[in-house]
N, C-alpha and C positions, 0 to 999 in steps of 0.2 A: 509686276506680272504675276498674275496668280498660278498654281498651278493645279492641274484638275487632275483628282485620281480616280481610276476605273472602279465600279462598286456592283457589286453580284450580288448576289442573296448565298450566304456559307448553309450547305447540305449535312441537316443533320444525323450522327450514327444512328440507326437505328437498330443495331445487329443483335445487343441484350436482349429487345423484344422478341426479334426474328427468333432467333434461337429457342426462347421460352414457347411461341407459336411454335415452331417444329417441333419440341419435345412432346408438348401435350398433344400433337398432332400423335405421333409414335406410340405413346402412353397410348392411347385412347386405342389406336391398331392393335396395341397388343393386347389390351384389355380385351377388346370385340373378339379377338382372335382366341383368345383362350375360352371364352365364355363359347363362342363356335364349337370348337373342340369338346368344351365339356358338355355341350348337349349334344353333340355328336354321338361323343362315348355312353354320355346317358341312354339315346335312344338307341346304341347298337346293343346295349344291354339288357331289352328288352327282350320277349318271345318273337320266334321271327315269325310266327301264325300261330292258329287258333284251334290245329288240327292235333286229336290226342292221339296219332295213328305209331304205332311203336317202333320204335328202330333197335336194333339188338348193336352199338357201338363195341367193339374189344381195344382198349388200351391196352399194348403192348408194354411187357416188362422191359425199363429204360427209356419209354417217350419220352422225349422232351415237351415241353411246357408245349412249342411252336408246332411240335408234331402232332399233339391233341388238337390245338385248334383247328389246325388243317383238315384233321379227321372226323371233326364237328363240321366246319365249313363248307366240304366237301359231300356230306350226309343233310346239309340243307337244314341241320339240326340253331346254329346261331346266326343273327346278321355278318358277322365279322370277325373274322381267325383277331386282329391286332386287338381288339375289345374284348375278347377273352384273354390273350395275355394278357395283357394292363390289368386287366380286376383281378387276375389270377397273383400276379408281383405285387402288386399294391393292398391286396388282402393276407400276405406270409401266405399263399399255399403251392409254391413250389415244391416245401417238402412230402405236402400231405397230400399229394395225387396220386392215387392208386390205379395199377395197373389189375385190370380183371373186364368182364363182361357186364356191358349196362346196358338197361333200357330207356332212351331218353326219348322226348316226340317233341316238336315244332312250339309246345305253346309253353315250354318251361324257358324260365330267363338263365342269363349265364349265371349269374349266383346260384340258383335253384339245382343247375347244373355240375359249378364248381363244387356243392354242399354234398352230392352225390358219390362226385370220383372221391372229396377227401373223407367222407365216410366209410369208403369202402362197401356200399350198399350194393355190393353185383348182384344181379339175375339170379336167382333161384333156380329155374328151369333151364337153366342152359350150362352147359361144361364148356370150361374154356380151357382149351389147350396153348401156349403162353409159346412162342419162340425163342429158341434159346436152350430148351429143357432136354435135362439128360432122360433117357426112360425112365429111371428109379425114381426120379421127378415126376412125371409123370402119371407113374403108380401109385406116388403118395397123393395129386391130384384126386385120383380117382375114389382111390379110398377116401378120402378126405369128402369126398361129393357123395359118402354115404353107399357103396357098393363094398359087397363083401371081398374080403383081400383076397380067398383062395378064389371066387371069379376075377378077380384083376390079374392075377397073376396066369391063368388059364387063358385070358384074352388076349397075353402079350407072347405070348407063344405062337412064333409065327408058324407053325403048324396050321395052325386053325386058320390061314389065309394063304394056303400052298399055291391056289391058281391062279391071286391076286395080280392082274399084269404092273400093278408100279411095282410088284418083290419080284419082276421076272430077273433083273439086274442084283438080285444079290446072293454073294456066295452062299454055299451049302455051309451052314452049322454057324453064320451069325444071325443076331437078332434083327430086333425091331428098331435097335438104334438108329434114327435120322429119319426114319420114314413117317414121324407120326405128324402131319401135317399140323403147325398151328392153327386153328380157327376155332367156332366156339358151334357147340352141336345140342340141340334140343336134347331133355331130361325129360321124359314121364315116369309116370311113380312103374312102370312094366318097364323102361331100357335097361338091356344088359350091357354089360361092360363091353362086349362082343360088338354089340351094335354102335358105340363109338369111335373102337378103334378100327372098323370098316369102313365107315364114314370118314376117319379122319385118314385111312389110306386113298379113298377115294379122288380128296382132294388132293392129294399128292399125284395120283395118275392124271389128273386136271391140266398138273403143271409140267409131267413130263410130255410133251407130246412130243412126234417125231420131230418138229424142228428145236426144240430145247436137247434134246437126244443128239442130233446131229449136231449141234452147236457145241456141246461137252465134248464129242468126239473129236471135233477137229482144233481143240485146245490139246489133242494129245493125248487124253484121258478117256480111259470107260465110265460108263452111265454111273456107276459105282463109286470112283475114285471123285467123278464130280460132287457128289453129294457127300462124300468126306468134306473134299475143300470148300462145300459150300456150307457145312456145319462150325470150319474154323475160322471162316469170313465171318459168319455170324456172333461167335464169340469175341473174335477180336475187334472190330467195329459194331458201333449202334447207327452211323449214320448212312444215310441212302448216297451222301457223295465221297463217302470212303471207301465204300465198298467196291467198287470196281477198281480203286487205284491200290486197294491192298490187291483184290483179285491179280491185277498185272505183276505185282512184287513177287506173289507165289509162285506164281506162271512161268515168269524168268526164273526162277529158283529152282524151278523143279526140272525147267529145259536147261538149264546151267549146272544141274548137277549141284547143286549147294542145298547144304539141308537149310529146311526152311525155320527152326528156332524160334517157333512159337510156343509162349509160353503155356497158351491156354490148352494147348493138345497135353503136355508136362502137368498141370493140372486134372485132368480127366484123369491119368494113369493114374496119380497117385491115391486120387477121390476111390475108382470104383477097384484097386488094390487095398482099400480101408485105411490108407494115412493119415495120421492127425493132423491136419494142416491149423496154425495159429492163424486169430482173429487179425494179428498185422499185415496188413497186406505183403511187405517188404518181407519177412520170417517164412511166412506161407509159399512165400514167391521161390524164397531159395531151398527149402524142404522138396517143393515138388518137384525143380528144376533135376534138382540131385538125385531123385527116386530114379530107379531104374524100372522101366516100362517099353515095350514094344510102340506106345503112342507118344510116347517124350520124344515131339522131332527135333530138341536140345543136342538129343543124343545120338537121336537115329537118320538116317539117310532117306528120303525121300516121305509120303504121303503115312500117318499112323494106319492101321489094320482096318481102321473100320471108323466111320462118323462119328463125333462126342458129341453130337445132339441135334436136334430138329432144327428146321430154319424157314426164315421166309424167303418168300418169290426174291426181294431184292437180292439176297446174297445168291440163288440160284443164276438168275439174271447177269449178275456180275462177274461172273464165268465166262459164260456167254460173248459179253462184252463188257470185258476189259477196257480201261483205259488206256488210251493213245500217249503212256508215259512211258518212262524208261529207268524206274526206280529199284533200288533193289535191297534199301532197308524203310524200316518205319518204325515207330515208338508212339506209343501215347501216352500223352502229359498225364500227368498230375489232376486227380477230380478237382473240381471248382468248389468254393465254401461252402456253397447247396449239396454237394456229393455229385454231381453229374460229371458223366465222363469228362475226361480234360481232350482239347485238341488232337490229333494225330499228325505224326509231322514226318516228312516223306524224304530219302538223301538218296546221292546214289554212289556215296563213299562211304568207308565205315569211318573215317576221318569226322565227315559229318555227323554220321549217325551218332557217336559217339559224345562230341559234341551239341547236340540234341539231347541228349538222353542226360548229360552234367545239369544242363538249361531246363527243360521241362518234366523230366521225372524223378526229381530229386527223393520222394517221399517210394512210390512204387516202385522206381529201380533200385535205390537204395543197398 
């Protein structure tokens, strides 16, 4: 008897090949994908039109990379805030962006643009007043922009602006500290120094209106005390989402009766008292802390005497409206390798803070 066995056709692997088809499948996506992106970025690096029509940009002292582009962006000046960073990091000029006044228009590319800010090539015709700036900063601006010193020094006398309604809020026999609006103001060969910083009071009265007025007042604070704390918002943060969560830190501080131990008021004292403060940040830091000053709120109980320098709408704003936090210290890190500020990091222990301050400002708190 014979016997019969079942016979099939055996199914060959073909899974080596499979695999090699998928890979070069993938290859080829990413290939296509990158080649997309780079004509992407090519054509966002173009002029975004054709029109030579002038825009007057001001690059604030301490933009970020991110915060120019938006300010490009936003002025209709580049195709794409993310194509200016990229050519900006991938060209080294992080370091070389300069903060001052420019005139750029619609038909220049972002190279043409970046070639600009790291030249330093500002405006001619225009004064630009920088946020941040103490008055004696300011003076040297001005002088610096070719006006004679004893008119600079006659312009900043608030005398000569007695009926000005943004000075109705400020005491009898202080200056011009905090009132001098950042923004950037036409030059002819005829402006007097007078006529800038009128104009630069002007936009200050722009920003107090009665509901910014009301808003400072029901933080607890006069129209006065508000523009102190919005001068030490602005030195202590550069960023537009810090600002309001330090604004709450102070706010608590100053309804809690805790001095608020900022360092940067402790600096102002010992600056306009003529201290030699050292180039290390860490040496500097603990010389001024130490000075004694009526504006070191290291040392003293509640808001310093008077504003250590001008600011912008955001740190105003951030009075205002405060964040919905409940913190009550804060530290900021350590600059980044580029020098840009480091982090700011928020506790509501000093256990934390404390801890924070081991971890990320090892070099500044020092």
């Amino acid at each position: 008897m014979k016997t019969s066995y079942a016979t099939g056709t055996v199914r060959k692997r073909h899974w080596p090949k499979n695999l090699l088809i998928i890979g070069a499948v993938l290859l080829a996506v990413i290939i296509i994908t990158v080649l997309v992106i780079r004509r992407t970025y090519e054509l966002n690096l173009r002029p975004l039109g054709t029109s030579s029509e002038t825009q007057q940009i001001t690059v604030p002292n301490g933009a970020t990379v991110e915060e120019i582009a938006k300010l490009l962006e936003d002025a209709k000046l580049i195709r794409a805030a993310w194509a200016f960073e990229w050519y900006v990091r991938t060209n080294d000029g992080l370091e070389a962006l300069q903060a001052g006044s420019y005139p750029f228009n619609p038909s220049q590319s972002i190279s043409e643009i970046v070639s600009v800010l790291t030249d330093g090539k500002v405006s001619t015709d225009l004064i630009t007043i920088l946020p941040g700036k103490r008055i004696d900063e300011i003076r040297d601006t001005l002088i610096n922009y070719g006006f004679d010193e004893d008119k600079v020094d006659a312009a900043l006398d608030p005398a000569a602006y007695a009926d000005h309604p943004a000075l109705v809020d400020k005491p009898v026999g202080a200056n011009l500290e905090g009132y001098l609006y950042p923004e950037s103001f036409q030059k002819t060969n005829t402006t007097e120094p007078t006529e800038i910083i009128k104009a630069s009071l002007d936009e200050m009265q722009k920003r107090l209106t009665p509901d910014v007025r009301a808003g400072i007042t029901r933080q607890g604070l006069t129209v006065y005390q508000g523009l102190i704390l919005a001068s030490i918002i602005e030195q202590e943060v550069s960023t537009a989402d810090d600002k309001p969560v330090v604004a709450q830190v102070f706010l608590k501080r100053i309804k809690s009766n805790i001095q608020l131990g900022s360092d940067v008021t402790a600096f102002y004292g010992a600056i306009i008292d003529g201290v030699t403060l050292a180039k290390d940040p860490a040496k500097a830091a603990a010389v001024a802390i130490a000075h004694s000053s009526p504006y070191n709120t290291r040392m003293n109980q509640g808001l310093p005497p008077g504003p250590i320098s001008n600011f912008g709408e955001q740190s105003l704003q951030a009075i205002i409206n405060p964040a919905q936090t409940d913190y009550l210290f804060f530290v900021a890190g350590d600059p980044d390798e580029q020098g840009r500020p480091g982090k700011t990091y928020f506790s509501n222990t000093i256990e934390e803070h404390e801890a924070l301050t081991r971890t990320h400002c090892k070099i500044l708190c020092n």
